[in-house]
N, C-alpha and C positions, 0 to 999 in steps of 0.2 A: 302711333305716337312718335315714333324714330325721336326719341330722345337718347343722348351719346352718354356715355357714364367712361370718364377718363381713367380709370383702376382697373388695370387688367382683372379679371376673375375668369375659373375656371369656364369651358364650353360644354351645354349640351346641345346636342344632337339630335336628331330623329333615330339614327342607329343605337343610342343608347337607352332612349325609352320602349325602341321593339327587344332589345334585350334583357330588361325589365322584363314586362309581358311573356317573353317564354321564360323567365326566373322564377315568374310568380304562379305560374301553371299551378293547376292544386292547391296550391294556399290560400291565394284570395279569391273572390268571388267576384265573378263576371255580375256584378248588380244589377236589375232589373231597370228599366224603363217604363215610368207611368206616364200617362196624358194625364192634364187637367182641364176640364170642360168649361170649369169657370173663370179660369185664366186665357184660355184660347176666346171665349166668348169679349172676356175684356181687350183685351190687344188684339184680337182681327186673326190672330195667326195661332197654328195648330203649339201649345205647351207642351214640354214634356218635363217628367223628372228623372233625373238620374240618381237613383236612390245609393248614396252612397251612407245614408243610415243605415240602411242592409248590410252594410258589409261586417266582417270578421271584427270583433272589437267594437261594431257602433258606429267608426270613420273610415275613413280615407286613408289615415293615420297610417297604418298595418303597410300598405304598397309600399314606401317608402324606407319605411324603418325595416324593414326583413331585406329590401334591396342589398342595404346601407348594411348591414350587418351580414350580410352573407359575402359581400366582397372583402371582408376583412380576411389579416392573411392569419394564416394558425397560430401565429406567436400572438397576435391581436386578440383572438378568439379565448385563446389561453390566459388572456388578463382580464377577459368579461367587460363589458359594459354599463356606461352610467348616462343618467338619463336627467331632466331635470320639464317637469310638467305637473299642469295642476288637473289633466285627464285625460284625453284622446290621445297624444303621443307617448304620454305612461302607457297606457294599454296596449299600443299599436307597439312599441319596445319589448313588450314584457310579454307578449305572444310572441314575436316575432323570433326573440332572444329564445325562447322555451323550445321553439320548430326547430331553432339552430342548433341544440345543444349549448347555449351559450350561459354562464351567471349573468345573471342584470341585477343592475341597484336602482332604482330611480328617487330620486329626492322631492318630493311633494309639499306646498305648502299647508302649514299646522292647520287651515282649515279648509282647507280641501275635502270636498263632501265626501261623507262615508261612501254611497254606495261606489263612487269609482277608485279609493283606496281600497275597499275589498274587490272590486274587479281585476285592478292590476297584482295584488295579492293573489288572485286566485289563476290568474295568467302566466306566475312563477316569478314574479319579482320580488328581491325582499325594497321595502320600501322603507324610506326615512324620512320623516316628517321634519321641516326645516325651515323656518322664516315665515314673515306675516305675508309678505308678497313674492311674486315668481321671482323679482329680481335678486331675491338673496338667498332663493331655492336654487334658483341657474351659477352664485356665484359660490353655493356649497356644492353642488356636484362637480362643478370645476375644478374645486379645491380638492374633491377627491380623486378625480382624475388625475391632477399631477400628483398626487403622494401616493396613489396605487398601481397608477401604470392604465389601469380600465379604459377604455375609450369613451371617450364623451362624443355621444351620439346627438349631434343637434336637431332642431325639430323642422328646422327648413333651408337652412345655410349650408346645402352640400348636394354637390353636382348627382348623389349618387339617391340624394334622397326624391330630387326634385323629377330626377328618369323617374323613380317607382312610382308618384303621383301621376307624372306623365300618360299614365296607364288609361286612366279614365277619359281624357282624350280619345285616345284607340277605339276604349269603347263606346262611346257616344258617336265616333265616325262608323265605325261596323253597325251598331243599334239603330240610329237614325242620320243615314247616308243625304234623305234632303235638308239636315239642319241648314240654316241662313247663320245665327246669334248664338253664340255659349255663353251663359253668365253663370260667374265662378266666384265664391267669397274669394275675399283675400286679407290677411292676418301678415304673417312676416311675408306669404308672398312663394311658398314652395309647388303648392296644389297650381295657383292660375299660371307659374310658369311652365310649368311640367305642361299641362293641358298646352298651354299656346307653343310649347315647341313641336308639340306633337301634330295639332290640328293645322298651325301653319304652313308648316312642312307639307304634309300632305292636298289641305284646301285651305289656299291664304284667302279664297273668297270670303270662306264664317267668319265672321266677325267674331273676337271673344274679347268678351266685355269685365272686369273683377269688377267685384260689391266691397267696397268697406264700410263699417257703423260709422258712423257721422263723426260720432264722441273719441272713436280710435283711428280715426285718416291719416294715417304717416304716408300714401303713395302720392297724394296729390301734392304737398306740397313739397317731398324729396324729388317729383319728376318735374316740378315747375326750375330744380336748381340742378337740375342734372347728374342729384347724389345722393343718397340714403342720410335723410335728417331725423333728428329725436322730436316727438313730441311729448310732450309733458304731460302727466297726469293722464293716459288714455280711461276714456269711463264710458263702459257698454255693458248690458246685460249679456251684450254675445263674449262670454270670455275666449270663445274658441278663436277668433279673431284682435280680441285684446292686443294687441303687439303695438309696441311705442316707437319701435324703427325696422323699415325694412331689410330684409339680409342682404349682404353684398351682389351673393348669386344670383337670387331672383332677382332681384333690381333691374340689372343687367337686359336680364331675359323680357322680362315687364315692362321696361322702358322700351325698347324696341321691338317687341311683338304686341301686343295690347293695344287692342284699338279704343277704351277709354279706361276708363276707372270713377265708377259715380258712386255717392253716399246715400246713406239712409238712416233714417230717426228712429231713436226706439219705438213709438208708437208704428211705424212701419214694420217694425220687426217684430214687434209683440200679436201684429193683426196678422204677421204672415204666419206665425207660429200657430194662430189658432185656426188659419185658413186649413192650415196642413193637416194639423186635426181633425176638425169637422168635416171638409171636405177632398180631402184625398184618405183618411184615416191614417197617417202616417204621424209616427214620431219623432220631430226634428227638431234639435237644438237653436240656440235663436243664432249663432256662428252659421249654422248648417240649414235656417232658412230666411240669409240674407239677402239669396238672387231671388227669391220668392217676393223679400219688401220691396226688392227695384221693380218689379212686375209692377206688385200694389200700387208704386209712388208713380209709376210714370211709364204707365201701359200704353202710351199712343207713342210712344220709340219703338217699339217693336212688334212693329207691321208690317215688315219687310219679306215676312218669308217665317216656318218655324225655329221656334226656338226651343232650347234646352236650356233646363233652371239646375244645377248641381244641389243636390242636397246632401253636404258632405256628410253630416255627422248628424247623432240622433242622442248621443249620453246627456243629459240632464238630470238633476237633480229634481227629485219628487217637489221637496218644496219648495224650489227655486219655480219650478213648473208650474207648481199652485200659484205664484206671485204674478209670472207673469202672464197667465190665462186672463187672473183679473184685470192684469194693466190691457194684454190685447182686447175685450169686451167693453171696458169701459173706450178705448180709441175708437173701438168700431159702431158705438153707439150702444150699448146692450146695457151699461149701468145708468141708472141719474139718482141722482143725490139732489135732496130737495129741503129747505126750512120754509116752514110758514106757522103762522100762528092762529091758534085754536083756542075757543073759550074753554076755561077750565070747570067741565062739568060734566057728570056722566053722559056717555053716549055720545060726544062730539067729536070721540077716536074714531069710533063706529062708524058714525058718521062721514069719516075723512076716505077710512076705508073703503066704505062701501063705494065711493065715486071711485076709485082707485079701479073697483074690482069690474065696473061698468066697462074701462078699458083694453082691461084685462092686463095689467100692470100686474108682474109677479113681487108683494113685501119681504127681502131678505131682512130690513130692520129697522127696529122704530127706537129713536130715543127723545127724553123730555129735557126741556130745560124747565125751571119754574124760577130760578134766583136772581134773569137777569134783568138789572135795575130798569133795563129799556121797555121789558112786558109789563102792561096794565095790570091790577092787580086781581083782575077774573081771566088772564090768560096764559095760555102756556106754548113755548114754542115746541115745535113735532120737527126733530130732523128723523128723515125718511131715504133709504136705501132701495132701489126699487130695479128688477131686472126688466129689463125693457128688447122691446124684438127690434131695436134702430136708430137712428136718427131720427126718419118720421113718426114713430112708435115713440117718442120724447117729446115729438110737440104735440102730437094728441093727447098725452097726457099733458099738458102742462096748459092748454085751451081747454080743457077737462073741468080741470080743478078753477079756473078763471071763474069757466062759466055758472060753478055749483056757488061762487064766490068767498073762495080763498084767494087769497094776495101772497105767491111765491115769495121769498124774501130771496134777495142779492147775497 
């Protein structure tokens, strides 16, 4: 990209992410490496993952923040630690802090799903519930930090945090030495700079590419002006990527190592999430299977050689998960939702059914109307819910029901 950012900010290095790596020896976990058969078959080139939902915590999170926390000097250490996250960087602090000997506080917002306020609970953070949004979670742990002395540990604006994600780099050059492409979400931007100072340094030939959700793009158009701009209102189901403005640091780094930065729609992201499930059996966050949606949106980019898809993180929420299983199923073709109308008379449900069942159309649910002014007064409309094996699985039903002669309604 060699786009310039006139604001000095601090450097890393490649010697500061191999010092990382032997810091984190023991603590975090060298994560594993899967292929995906039906991603390599879509794009031409051999897929892998690099399962960063494996790791310690759930993310990626943990590298950075134990970095970040273990360079502090003992009078630092002695005033503990604050934190300010609505899940993966809570966790990734709140172990990290606990390995160190260190207190941590983290500030979470009021609704922040249980199961990861008792995760970081149980990782040794005391936790404070604080604001409807992150932005008045992040400007009360602030608050605490200047009136207690604590350090406010950011979640990707710091040279020390951006070495420790840098990690993952290393590993994916050691794990698979013929990568071509590395695609890396990117949120504020701490993970894909770390990776790309790492991988650069070493093979400027990989291409490393960040993913942002369409709905939260702060890179694209802060590097079209050569500076970290706000956008308004970011709205993604991927919260782990949520961020409204790039950090200084990463910018920096991103701006001139990053060979692009492309987006992707929640329906990409709800289809990759359930790809990861079904067929790699893996559990990944919709932040943490966004370079999975760039695969799905626009598999004929990367054919050049293999590629590695980052799969930072895996914490999600159960019912968040429930929500969007449906929304990926319905993207991928697997739901249709159908009204037509039926004379109101025994057996003509039965009836409706039975042609249904010819298909092999699975019924999750039927409902009636009977009051509205527009049905004849012997008929009844039938909206129908129906799990379906696809796209072409949708128009065979739907030439199905033609042929038994029902008339789909619009």
């Amino acid at each position: 990209m060699n786009y310039r950012v006139p604001v000095p900010v601090p450097q890393v290095i490649l010697d500061d992410v191999r010092g990382a790596q032997k810091m984190l020896s023991g603590v975090s976990r060298v994560t594993p490496m899967e292929g995906s058969r039906h991603l390599s078959a879509l794009t031409g080139s051999p897929v892998h993952f690099k399962c960063e939902n494996l790791q310690r915590t759930g993310s990626f999170k943990l590298r950075g923040a134990y970095v970040r926390i273990a360079g502090l000097r003992p009078e630092q250490r002695a005033a503990g630690v604050v934190a300010a996250s609505a899940g993966n960087h809570a966790q990734g602090v709140a172990l990290a802090s606990s390995l160190l000997g260190v207190r941590s506080t983290v500030f979470m917002p009021v609704g922040a799903p249980l199961p990861k306020v008792a995760a970081t609970q149980e990782y040794g953070a005391e936790v404070r519930l604080h604001g409807q949004v992150v932005d008045e979670t992040l400007a009360a742990a602030q608050e605490y930090a200047d009136r207690t002395g604590a350090v406010f540990i950011h979640p990707f604006d710091h040279r020390d945090i951006i070495a420790g994600q840098g990690t993952v780099g290393l590993e994916i050059l050691e794990q698979c030495p013929e990568v071509r492409t590395i695609l890396v979400g990117i949120g504020g931007g701490g993970l894909a700079a770390g990776v790309a100072v790492a991988v650069k340094a070493l093979r400027p030939d990989v291409k490393v590419i960040g993913v942002q959700a369409a709905g939260a793009a702060a890179y694209p158009p802060s590097l079209r002006v050569g500076h970290p701009v706000s956008i308004e209102d970011p709205n993604t189901m991927a919260d782990g990527i949520k961020v409204g403005r790039p950090g200084d640091v990463p910018f920096a780094i991103i701006g001139e190592l990053l060979d692009d930065v492309r987006t992707v729609s929640e329906d990409a992201l709800s289809s990759a999430l359930l790809l990861c499930l079904e067929r790699a059996k893996l559990v990944v966050e919709p932040a943490g299977c966004s370079t999975v949606a760039a695969l799905l949106s626009e598999p004929e980019l990367y054919g050049s050689g293999p590629v590695v898809a980052v799969l930072s993180g895996g914490n999600v929420d159960p019912l968040l998960l429930q929500r969007i299983l449906r929304h990926g199923m319905a993207a991928a073709g697997r739901y249709l939702s159908l009204r037509l109308r039926v004379a109101d008379r025994p057996g003509a449900l039965a009836g409706l059914l039975a042609v249904l069942s010819t298909v092999d159309a699975n019924v999750l649910d039927v409902s009636h109307v009977r009051t509205d002014p527009r049905l004849g007064l012997t008929e009844v409309e039938v909206e129908l819910q129906l799990e379906t094996k696809g796209p072409e699985h949708c128009a065979e039903v739907a030439r199905s029901l033609h042929a038994a002669g029902y008339r789909v309604m619009d």
